[in-house]
Residue, then its C-alpha position, 0 to 999 in steps of 0.5 A: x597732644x598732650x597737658x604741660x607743666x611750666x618749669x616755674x609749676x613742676x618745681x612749685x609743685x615738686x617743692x610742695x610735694x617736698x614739704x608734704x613728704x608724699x605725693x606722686x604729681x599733681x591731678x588735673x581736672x575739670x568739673x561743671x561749675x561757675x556761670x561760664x559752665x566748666x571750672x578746673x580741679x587741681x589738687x596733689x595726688x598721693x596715688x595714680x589711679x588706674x584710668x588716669x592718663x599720666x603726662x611727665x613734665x620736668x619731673x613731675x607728674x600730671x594726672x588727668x582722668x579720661x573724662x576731663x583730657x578732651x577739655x584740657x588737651x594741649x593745656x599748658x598749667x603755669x605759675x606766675x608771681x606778679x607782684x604780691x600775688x602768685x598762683x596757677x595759670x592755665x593756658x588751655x587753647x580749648x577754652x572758647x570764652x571765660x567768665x569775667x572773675x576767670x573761676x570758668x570756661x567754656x570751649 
């Protein structure tokens, strides 16, 4: 298994990088937070660190620290736009219930 990238988030991401003018991916990961019990960390990697497990989608880079990849396994990180709004969407099937405000999870 594997963790995804939609085309809609490699090229959100890639154009963020683009305009950073530096960064090697994205870092995906999950930290204990929220009232469900897990919320997600993303944020973009200038480096990769020696333990990440790098996954490649449409060109773009996804790392993921060895402790967080059993929670996200076969995640699938999407961008939608609906309306005025528009952001990440995480299409984790390990996730066995969320918080009603969708910040947590727990699987």
């Amino acid at each position: 298994m594997s963790v995804t990238l939609s085309e809609s988030a490699a090229k959100h991401v890639a154009n963020f990088i683009s305009k950073r003018g530096k960064g090697v991916g994205i870092r995906l990961g999950v930290r204990t937070s929220g009232c469900s019990g897990m919320a997600y960390k993303l944020e973009f990697a200038d480096e990769a660190l020696d333990e990440d497990v790098v996954f490649e989608c449409h060109g773009v880079k996804v790392l993921v620290d060895p402790k967080s990849l059993p929670y996200l396994e076969g995640t699938e990180l999407d961008f939608v736009r609906e309306g005025l709004n528009e952001g990440f969407r995480f299409r984790n099937p390990n996730v066995k219930d969320e918080c009603g405000c969708g910040e947590s999870f727990n699987v």
